[in-house]
N, C-alpha and C positions, 0 to 999 in steps of 0.2 A: 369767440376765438376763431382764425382764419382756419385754414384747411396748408396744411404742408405743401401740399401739393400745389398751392394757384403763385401764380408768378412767372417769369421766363423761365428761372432756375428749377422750380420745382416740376412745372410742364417737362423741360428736359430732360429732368431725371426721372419721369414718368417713363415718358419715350422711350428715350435709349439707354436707359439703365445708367447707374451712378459711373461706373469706369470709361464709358462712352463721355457724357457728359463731363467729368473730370479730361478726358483728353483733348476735347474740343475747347475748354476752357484750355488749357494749357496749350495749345496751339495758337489760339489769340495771345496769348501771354509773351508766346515766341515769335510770331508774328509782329506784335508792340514793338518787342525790343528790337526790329529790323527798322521798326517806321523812326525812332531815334534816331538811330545814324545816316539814314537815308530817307527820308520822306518821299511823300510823293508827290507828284503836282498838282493832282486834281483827285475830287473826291470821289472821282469813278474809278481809277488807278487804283486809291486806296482799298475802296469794297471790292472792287475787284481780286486785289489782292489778298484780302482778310477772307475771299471764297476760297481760293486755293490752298490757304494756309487750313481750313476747316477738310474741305475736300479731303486734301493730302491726309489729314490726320484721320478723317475718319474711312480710308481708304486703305491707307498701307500703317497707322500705327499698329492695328493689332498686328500684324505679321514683323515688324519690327521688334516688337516686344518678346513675342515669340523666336523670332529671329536670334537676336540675342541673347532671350534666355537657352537657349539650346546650345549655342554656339562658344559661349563664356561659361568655363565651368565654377568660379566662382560668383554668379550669377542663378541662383537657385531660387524662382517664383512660387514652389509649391511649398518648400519650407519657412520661407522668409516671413518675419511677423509680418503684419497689413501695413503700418507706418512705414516701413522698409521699400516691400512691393507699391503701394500707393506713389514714392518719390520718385521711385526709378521708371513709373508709368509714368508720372508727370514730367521727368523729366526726357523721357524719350521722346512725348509729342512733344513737347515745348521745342524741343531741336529740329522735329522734322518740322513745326511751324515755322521757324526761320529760316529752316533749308529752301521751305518750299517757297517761302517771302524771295528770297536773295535768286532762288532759280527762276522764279517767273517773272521779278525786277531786269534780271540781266537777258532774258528772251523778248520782253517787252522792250526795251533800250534797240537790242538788235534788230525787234520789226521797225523802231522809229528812223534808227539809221539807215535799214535799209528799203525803206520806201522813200525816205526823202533825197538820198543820192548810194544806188548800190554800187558803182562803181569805185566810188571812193571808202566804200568799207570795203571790196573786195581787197582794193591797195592795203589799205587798214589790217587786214587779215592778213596777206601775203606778207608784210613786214612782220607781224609776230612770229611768224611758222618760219 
């Protein structure tokens, strides 16, 4: 019989513990669903961006979590059954994995724009504003 533990998944949840591992999961998840509507061009764009989305999540989900369990009062983490707590963990990285897809999409776009002609994003800018 294997050992639990051998595998990407199982090594992960050695590591960083199953709530860690479940949100880094769930950050590629949300991540995924950005490369749907907007791909990327290249396969360095994409890894590069599947870093950020990981990053991001394991960077600022715990404090988001936190964040909003404090902040929303029907939002209670320390009474909530596990099935409960487990979706609303999952589903906070999973959004900050998209947020963090879409925000580092749209900074990468603006460095392309603006090394290949600034002048004409400045116009670009000055028209929106």
């Amino acid at each position: 019989m294997s050992d639990p533990a051998s595998g990407f998944a199982g090594a992960l949840m050695m590591k960083f513990g199953f709530l860690k591992a479940l949100g880094i999961c769930s950050a590629l998840i949300g991540a995924g669903m950005m490369v749907v509507f907007k791909p990327p061009q290249t396969r360095k764009s994409l890894f590069m961006h599947g870093l950020v989305a990981l990053g991001c999540s394991i960077l600022f989900g715990g404090f988001f979590v936190s964040f909003l369990d404090s902040y929303f009062e029907w939002i209670d983490m320390h009474t909530a059954q596990l099935e409960d707590m487990l979706q609303f963990y999952v589903a906070v990285h999973g959004l900050l994995g998209a947020m963090s897809w879409g925000v580092v999409g749209g900074l990468y776009h603006f460095m392309t724009k603006f090394s290949n002609d600034p002048v004409k994003l400045a116009k670009d800018i000055k028209e929106i504003v």
